[in-house]
LODOPA-391805 format. One record per residue (C-alpha): residue number from 1; x, y, z; residue in three letters. Coordinates in steps of 0.05 Angstrom, whole numbers, plus 32768, in hexadecimal, padded with zeros to 4 digits. Example, Ala and Ser with C-alpha at 12.3 -4.5 7.8 and 13.67 -1.06 7.14 Angstrom:
! LODOPA-391805
(pt 1, (80F6, 7FA6, 809C), "ALA")
(pt 2, (8111, 7FEB, 808F), "SER")
//
This chain:
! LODOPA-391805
(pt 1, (8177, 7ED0, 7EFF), "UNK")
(pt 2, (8142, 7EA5, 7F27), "UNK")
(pt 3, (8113, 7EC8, 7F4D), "UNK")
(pt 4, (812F, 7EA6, 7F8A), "UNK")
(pt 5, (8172, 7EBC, 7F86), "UNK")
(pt 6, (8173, 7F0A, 7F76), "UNK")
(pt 7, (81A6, 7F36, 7F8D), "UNK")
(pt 8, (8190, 7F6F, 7FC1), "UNK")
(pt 9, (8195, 7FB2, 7FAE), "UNK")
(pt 10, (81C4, 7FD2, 7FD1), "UNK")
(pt 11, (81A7, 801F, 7FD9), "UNK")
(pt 12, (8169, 803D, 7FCE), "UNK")
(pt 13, (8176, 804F, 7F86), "UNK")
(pt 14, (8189, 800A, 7F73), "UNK")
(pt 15, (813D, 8002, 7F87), "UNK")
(pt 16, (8120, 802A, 7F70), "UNK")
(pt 17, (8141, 8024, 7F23), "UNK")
(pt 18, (8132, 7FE1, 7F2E), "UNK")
(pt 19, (80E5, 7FEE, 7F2E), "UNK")
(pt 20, (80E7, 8027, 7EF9), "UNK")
(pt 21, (810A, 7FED, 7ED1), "UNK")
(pt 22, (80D5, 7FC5, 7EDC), "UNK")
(pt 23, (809C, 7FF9, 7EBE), "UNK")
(pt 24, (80A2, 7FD8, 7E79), "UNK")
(pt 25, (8091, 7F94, 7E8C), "UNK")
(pt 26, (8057, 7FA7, 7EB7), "UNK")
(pt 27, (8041, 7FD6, 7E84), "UNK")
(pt 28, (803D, 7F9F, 7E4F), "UNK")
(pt 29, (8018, 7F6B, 7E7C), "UNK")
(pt 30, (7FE6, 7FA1, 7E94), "UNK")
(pt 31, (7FAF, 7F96, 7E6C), "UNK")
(pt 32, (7FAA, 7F43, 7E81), "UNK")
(pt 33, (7FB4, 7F54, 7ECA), "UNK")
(pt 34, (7F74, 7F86, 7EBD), "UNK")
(pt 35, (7F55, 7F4E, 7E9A), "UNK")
(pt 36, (7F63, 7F13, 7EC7), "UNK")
(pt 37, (7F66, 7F45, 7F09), "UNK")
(pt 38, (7FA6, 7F22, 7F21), "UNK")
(pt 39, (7FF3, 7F39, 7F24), "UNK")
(pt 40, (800A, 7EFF, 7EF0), "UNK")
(pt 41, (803B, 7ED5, 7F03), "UNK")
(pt 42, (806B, 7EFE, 7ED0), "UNK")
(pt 43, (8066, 7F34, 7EF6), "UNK")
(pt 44, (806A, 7F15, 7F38), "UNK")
(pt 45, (80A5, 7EF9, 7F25), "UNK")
(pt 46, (80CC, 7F39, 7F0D), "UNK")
(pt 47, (80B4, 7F59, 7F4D), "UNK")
(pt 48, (80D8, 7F27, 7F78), "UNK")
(pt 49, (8114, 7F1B, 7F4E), "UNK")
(pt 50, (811C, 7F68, 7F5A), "UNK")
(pt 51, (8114, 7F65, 7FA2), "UNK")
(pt 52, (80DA, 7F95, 7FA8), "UNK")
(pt 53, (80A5, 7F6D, 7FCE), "UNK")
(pt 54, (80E4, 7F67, 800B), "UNK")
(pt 55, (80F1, 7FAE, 800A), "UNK")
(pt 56, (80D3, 7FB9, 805A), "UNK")
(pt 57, (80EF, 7F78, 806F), "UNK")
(pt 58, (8126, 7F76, 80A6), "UNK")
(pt 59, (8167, 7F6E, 808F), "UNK")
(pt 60, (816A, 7F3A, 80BF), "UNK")
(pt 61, (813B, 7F10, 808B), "UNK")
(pt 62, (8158, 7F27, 8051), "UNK")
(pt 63, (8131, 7F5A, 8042), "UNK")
(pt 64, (814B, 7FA7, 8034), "UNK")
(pt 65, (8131, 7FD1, 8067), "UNK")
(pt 66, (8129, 800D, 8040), "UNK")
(pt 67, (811A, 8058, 804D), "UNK")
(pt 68, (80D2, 8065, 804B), "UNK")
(pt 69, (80DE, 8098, 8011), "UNK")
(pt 70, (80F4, 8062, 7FE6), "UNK")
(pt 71, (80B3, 803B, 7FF0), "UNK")
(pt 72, (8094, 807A, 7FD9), "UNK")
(pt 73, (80C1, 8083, 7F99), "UNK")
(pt 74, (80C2, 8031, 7F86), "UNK")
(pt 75, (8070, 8039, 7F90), "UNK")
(pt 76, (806F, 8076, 7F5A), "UNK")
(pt 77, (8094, 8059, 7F27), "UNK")
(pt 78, (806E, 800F, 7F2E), "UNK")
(pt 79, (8031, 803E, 7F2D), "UNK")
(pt 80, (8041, 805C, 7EEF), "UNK")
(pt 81, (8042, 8019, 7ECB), "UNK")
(pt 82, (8008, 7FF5, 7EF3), "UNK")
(pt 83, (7FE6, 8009, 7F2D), "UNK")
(pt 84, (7FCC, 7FC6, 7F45), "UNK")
(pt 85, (8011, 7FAB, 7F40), "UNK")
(pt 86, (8029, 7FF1, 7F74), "UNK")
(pt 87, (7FF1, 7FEB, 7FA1), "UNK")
(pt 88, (7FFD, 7F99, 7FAF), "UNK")
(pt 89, (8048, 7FAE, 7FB6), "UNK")
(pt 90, (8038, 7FE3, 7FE5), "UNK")
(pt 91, (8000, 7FB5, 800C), "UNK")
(pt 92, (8036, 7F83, 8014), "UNK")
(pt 93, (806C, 7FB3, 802C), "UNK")
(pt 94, (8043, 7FC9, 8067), "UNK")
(pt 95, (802D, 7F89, 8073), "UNK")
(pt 96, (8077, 7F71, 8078), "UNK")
(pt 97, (808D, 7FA5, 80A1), "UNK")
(pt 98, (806C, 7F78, 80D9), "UNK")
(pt 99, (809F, 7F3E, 80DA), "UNK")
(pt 100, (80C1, 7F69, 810D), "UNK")
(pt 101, (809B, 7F58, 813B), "UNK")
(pt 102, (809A, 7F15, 8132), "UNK")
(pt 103, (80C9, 7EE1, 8152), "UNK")
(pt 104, (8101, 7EDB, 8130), "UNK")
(pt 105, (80FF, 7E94, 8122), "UNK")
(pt 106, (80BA, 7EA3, 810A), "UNK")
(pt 107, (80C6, 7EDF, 80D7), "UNK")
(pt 108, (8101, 7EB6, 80C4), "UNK")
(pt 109, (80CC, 7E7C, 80AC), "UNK")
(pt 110, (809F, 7EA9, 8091), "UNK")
(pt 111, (80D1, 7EDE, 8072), "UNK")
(pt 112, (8110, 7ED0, 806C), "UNK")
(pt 113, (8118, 7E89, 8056), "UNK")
(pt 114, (80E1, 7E94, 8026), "UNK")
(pt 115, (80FF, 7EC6, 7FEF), "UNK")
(pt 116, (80B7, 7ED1, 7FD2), "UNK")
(pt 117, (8093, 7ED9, 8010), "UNK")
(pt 118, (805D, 7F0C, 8010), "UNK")
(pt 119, (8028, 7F1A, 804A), "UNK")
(pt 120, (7FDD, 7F34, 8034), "UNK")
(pt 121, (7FA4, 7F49, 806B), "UNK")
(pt 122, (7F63, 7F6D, 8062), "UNK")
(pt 123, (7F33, 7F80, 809C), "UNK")
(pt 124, (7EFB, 7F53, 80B0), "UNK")
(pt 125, (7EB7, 7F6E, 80DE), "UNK")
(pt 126, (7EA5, 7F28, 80F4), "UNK")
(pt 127, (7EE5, 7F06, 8111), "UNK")
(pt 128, (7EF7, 7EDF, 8152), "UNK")
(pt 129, (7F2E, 7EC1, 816D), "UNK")
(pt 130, (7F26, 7E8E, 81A6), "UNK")
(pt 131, (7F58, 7E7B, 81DC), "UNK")
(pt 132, (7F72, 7E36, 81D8), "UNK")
(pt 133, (7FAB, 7E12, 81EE), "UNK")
(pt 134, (7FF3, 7E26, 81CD), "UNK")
(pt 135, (7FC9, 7E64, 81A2), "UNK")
(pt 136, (7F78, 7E74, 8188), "UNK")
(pt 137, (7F49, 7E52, 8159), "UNK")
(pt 138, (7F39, 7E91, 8131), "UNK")
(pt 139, (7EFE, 7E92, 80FC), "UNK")
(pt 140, (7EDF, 7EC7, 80CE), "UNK")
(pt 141, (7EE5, 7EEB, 808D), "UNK")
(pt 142, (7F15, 7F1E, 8077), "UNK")
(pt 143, (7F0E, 7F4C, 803C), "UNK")
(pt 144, (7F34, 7F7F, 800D), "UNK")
(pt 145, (7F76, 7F53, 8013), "UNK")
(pt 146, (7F96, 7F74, 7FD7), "UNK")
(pt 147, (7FCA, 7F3F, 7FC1), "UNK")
(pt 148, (7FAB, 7F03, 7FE0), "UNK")
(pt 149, (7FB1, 7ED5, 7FA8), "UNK")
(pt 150, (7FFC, 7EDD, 7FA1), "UNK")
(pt 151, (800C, 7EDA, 7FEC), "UNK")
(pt 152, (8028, 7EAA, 8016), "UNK")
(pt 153, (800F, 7EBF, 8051), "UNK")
(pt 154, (7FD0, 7EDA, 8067), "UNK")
(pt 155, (7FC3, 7F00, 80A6), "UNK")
(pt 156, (7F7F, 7F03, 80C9), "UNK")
(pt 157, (7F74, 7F35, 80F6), "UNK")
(pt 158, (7F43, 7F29, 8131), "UNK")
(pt 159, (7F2E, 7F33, 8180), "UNK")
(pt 160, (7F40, 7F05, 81B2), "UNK")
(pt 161, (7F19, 7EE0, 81DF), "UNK")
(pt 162, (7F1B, 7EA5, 8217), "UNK")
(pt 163, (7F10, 7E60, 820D), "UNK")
(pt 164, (7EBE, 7E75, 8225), "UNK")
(pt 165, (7EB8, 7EAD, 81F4), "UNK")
(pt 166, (7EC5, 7EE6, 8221), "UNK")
(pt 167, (7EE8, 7F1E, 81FC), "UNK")
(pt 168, (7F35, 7F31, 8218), "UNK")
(pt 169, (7F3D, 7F74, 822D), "UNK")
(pt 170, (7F77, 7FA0, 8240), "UNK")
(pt 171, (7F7F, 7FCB, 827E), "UNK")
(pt 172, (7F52, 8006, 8263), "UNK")
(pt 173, (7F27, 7FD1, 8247), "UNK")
(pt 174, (7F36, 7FD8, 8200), "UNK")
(pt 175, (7F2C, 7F96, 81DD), "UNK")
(pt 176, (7F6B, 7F6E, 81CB), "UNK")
(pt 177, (7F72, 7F60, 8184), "UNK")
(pt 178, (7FAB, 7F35, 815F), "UNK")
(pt 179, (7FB8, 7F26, 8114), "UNK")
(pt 180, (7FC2, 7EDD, 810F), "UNK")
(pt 181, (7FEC, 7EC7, 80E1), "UNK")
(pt 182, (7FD5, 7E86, 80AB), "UNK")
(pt 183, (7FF6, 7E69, 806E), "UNK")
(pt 184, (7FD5, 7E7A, 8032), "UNK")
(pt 185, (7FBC, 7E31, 801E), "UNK")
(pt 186, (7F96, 7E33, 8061), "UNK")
(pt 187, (7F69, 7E62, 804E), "UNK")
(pt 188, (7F23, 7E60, 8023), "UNK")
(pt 189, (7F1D, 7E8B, 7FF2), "UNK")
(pt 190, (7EE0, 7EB4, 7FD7), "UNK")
(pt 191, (7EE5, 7EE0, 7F90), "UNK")
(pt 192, (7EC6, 7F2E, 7FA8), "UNK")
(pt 193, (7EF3, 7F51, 7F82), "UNK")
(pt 194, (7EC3, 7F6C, 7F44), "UNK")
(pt 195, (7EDA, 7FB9, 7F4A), "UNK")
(pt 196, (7EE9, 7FF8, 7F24), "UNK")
(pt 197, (7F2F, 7FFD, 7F27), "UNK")
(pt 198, (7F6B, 7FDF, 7F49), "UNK")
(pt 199, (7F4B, 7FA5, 7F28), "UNK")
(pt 200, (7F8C, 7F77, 7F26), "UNK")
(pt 201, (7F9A, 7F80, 7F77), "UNK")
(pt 202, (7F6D, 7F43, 7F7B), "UNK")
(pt 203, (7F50, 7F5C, 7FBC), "UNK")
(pt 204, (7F28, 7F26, 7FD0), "UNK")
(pt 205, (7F0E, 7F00, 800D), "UNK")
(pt 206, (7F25, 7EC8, 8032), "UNK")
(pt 207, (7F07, 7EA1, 806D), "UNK")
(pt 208, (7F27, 7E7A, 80AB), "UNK")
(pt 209, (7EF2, 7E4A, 80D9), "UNK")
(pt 210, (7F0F, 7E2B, 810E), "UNK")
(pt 211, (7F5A, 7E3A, 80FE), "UNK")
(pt 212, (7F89, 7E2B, 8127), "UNK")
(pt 213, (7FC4, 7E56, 8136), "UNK")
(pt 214, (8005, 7E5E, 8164), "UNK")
(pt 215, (8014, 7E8C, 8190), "UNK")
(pt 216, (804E, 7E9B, 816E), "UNK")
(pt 217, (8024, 7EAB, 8130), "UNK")
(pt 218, (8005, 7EE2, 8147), "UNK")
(pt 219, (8016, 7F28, 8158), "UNK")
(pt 220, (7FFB, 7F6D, 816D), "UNK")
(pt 221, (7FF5, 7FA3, 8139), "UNK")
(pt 222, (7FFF, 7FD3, 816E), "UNK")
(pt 223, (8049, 7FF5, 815C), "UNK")
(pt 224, (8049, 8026, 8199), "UNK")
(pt 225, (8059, 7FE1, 81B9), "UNK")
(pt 226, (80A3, 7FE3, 81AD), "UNK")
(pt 227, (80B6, 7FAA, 81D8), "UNK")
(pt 228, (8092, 7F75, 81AF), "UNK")
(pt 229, (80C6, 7F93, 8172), "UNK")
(pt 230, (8102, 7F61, 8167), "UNK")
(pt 231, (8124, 7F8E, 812E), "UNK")
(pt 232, (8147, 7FCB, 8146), "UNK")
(pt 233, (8144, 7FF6, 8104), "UNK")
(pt 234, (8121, 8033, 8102), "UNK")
(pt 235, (80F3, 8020, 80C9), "UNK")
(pt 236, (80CA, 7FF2, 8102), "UNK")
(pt 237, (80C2, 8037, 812C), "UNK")
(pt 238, (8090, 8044, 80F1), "UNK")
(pt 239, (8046, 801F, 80F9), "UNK")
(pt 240, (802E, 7FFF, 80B5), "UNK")
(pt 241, (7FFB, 8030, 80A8), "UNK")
(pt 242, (802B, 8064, 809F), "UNK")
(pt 243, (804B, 8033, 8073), "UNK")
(pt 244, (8009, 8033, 804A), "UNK")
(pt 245, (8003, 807E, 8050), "UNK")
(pt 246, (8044, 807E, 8023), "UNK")
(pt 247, (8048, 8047, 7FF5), "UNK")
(pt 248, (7FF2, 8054, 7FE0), "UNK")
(pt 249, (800D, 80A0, 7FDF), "UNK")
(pt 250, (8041, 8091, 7FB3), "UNK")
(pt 251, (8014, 8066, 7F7D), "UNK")
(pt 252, (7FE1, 8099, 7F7E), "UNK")
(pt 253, (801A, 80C9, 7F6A), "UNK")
(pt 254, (802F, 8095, 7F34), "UNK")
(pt 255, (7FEA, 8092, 7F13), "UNK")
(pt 256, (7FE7, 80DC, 7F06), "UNK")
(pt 257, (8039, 80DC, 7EF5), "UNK")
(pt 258, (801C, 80AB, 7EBA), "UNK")
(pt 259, (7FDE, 80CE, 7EB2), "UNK")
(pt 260, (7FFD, 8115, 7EA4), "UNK")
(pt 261, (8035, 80FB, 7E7E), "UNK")
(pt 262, (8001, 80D8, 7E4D), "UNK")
(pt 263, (7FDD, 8110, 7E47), "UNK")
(pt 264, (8015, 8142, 7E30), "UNK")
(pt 265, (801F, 8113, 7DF5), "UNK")
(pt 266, (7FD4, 8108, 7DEA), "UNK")
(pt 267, (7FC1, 8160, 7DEE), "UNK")
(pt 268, (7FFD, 8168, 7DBA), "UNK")
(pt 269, (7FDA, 813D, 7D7C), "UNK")
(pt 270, (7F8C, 813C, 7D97), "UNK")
(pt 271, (7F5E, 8170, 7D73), "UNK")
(pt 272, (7F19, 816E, 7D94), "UNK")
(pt 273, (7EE3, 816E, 7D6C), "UNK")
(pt 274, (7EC8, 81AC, 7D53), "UNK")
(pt 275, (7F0F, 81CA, 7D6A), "UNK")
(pt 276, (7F48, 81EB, 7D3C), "UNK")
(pt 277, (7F80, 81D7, 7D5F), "UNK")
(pt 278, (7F9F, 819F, 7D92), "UNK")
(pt 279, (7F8F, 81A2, 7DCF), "UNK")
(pt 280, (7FD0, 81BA, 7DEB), "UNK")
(pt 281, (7FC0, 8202, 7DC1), "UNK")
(pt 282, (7F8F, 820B, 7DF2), "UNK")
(pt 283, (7F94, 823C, 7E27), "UNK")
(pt 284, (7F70, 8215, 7E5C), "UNK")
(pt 285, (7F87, 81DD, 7E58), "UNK")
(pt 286, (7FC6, 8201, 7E59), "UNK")
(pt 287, (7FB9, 821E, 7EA0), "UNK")
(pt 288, (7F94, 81DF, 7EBD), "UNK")
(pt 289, (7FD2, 81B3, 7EA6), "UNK")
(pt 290, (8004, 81DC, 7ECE), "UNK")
(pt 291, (7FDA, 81DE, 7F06), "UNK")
(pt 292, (7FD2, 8193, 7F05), "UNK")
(pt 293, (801C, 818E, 7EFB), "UNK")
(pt 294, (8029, 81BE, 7F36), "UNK")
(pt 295, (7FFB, 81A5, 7F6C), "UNK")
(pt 296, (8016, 815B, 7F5E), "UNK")
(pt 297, (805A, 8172, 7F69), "UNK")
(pt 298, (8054, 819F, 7F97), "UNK")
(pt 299, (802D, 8169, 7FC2), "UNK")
(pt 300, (805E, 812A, 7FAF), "UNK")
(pt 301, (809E, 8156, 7FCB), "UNK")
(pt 302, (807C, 8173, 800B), "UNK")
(pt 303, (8069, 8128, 801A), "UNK")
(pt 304, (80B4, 8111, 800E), "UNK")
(pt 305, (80CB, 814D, 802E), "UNK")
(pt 306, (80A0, 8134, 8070), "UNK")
(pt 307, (80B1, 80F9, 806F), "UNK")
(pt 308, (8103, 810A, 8068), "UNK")
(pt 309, (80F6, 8132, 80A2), "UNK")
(pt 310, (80DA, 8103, 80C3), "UNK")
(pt 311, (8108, 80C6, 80BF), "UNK")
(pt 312, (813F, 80FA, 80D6), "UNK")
(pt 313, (811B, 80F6, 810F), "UNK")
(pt 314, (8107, 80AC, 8119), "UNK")
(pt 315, (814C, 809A, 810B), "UNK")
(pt 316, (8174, 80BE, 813F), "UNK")
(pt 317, (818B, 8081, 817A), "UNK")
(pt 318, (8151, 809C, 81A4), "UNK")
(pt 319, (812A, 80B2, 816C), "UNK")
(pt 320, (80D2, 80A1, 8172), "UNK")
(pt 321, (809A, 80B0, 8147), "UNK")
(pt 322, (8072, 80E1, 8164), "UNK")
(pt 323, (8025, 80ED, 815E), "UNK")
(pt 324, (8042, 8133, 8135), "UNK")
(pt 325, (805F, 810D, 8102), "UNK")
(pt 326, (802E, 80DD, 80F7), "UNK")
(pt 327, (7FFA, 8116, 80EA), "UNK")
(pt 328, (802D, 8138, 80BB), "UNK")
(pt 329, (8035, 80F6, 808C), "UNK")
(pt 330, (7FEA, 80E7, 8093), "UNK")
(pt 331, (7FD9, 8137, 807A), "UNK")
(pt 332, (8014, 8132, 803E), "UNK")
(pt 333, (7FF9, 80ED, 8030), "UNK")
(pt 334, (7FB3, 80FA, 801E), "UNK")
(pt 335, (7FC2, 8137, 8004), "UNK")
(pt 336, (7FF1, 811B, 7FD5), "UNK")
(pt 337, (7FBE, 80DD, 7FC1), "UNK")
(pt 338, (7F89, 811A, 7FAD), "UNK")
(pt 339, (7FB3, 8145, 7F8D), "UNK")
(pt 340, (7FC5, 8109, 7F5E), "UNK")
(pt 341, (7F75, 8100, 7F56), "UNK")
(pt 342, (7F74, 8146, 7F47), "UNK")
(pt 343, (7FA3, 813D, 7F0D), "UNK")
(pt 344, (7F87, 8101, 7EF6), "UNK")
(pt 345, (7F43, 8124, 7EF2), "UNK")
(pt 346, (7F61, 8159, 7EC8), "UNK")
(pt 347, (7F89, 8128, 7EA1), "UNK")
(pt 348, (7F3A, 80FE, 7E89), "UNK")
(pt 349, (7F12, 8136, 7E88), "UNK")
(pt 350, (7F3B, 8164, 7E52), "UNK")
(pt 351, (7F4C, 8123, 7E2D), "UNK")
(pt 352, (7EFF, 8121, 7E1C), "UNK")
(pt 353, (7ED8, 80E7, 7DFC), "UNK")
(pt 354, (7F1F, 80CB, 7DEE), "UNK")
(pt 355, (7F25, 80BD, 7E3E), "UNK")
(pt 356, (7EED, 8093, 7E39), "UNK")
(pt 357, (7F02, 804D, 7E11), "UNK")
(pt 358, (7F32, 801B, 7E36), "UNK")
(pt 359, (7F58, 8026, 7E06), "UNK")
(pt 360, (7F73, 8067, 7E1F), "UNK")
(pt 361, (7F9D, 805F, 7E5C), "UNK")
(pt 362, (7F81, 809A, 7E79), "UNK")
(pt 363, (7F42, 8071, 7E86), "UNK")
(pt 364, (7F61, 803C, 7EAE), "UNK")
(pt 365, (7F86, 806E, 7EDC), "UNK")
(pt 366, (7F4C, 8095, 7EE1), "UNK")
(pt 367, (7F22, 8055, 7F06), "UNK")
(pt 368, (7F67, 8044, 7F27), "UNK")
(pt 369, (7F75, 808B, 7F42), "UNK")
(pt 370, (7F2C, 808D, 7F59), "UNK")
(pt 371, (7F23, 8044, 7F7A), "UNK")
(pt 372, (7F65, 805B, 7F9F), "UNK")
(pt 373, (7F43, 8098, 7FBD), "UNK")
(pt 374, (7F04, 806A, 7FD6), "UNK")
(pt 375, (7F37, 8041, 8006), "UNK")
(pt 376, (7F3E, 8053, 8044), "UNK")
(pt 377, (7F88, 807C, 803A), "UNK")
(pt 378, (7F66, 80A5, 800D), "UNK")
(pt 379, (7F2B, 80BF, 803A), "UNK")
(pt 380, (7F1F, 8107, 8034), "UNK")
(pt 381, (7F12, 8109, 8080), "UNK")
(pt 382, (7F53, 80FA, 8093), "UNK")
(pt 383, (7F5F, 8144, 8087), "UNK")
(pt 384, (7F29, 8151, 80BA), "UNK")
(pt 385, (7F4B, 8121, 80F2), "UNK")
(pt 386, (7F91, 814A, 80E6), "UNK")
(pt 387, (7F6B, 8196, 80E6), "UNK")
(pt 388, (7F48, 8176, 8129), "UNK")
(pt 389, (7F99, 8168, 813D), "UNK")
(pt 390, (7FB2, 81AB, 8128), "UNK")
(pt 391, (7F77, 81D8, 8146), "UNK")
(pt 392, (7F78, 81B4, 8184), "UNK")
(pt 393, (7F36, 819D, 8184), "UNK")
(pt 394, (7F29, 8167, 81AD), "UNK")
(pt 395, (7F48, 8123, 81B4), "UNK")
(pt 396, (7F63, 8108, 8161), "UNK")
(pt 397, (7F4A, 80D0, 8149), "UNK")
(pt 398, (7F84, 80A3, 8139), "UNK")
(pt 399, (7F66, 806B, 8115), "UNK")
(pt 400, (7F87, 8077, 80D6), "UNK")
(pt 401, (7FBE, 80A7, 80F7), "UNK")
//
């Protein structure tokens, strides 16, 4: 079947069998996505033929507008084969959830006449967009745009200004910032991406000078603004960062899935040196491997058990996200992303010496599962801005909320 004529899936377990059927493949091209710190074409091509990257989209563009919890579950069990391969999926999900709020007839361009249409963004510190007639000349540089080289379109986020250079400003005067949306030939291009893990993500930098863009190109990232939403669904109640929240949730919970599951094999034939027996005879790493076992589960089902609870909510006729739920998913999230660290720790550490060669798969995951926790989803001090929430102690920072 061509990549550009796949048949939908038609519930969420369709989905997500399709991805754990794709865990195989992915697992086999690995080591040359490490090495060439791309998603191949190969794999690009299953994931589209599959319908994965169009999981968020509208229905209205062809696309499957899923439950969040199945983004979580498809996430996992990409994870479990590559976590570069997850963690573009996921960046593209949330980044697609945006074609709501996008004119139809534009969305429709970009999306839905396009069956492998995928959006990348990254932030960018020195950006400007200036007035001009019919939209803004927008220039600057944009970094961490995990799956850039494989999109189609690029989006650059940036402040607005008048035709003189005076910054626009809202009624409290809070700066106005759009994300401006460019084809992905438009763009120059700039190789940054010389990391630790996640190596295949390719996220690099691009650059705009001068662009020019429509009005009709750009939106506001702002979701509380409902009536700039054109899709009624639910799903587009839910802001993309709680999109990311799940999906980089769910591949953090697929690299220690992987990680634990290789190491049960690995304890039951290993004998460390100096040691009588395999490792699985001893009684430590007896008690650390339930643990690890227990505090990934135990975190993976109170995050799906949030989030259940809170699409029952968000999908009732009148139903809203409220600032309560998005502190629940952002505590369950992060929680979840370092109890998967935790067990990824455990997983390298009691593998010994044997952790160490890239040979071992427990060495990739273990720079994987730790680049993950440097981005900005896995910041410890998230758990700081939802204790802040809970105690009632002053006003929350919702940044990343």
């Amino acid at each position: 079947m061509a990549p550009d004529s796949f048949l939908p899936p038609t519930s969420a377990a369709e989905y997500i069998e399709r991805a754990r059927a794709l865990r195989p493949l992915l697992g086999a091209l690995s080591d040359r996505m490490e090495a060439e710190r791309r998603v191949l074409p190969e794999a690009l091509d299953a994931l589209h033929q599959a319908g994965l990257f169009r999981m968020i989209l509208p229905r209205s563009m062809n696309g499957g507008e899923v439950e969040p919890a199945t983004l979580f579950h498809v996430m996992e069990q990409i994870a479990q084969a590559d976590a570069s391969t997850a963690w573009c999926l996921g960046q593209a999900s949330g980044c697609a959830s945006t074609a709501a709020f996008l004119a139809p007839a534009v969305a429709w361009k970009m999306f839905g006449s396009d069956p492998r249409a995928v959006l990348a963004w990254g932030p960018g510190p020195k950006v400007k967009a200036i007035a001009c007639d019919g939209g803004y000349r927008v220039s600057g540089t944009w970094s961490f745009a995990s799956g850039c080289r494989h999109a189609t379109w690029l989006g650059a986020h940036a402040p607005l200004h008048d035709a003189d250079g005076t910054p626009q400003r809202d009624a409290s005067g809070k700066r106005i910032e759009r994300t401006f949306l460019v084809p992905a030939q438009a763009v120059r291009w700039t190789d940054i991406w010389n990391v630790m893990g996640l190596r295949a993500t390719a996220s690099d930098a691009f650059s705009l000078d001068d662009h020019f863009v429509r009005n009709d190109h750009a939106f506001s990232r702002d979701w509380t603004k409902r009536q700039e939403c054109f899709e009624p669904g639910p799903l587009y109640r839910i802001p993309a960062m709680l999109m990311y929240e799940i999906s980089f949730a769910g591949v953090a919970a697929g690299i220690a899935r992987a990680a634990l599951d290789y190491f049960v094999e690995f304890a039951r034939t290993k004998v460390p040196r100096g040691m009588p027996s395999p490792l699985r005879d001893n009684t430590v790493v007896q008690m650390n491997a339930a643990e690890s076992h227990v505090r990934l589960e135990s975190a993976r089902h109170w995050l799906l058990k949030t989030i259940g609870e809170i699409w029952d909510d968000v999908r009732q006729p009148d139903g809203e996200l409220s600032l309560e739920h998005r502190m629940a998913i952002r505590l369950a999230s992060t929680w979840t992303i370092h109890q998967a660290r935790h067990a990824v720790d455990f997983a390298y550490n009691a593998a010994g010496a044997s952790a160490i060669f890239g040979s071992n798969p427990l060495e990739r995951r273990f720079r994987d599962i730790h680049t993950l926790t440097q981005q900005v989803q896995g910041r410890l001090s998230h758990l700081e801005a939802v204790g802040g929430y809970l105690l009632g102690s002053g006003e929350p920072d919702l940044t990343f909320i």
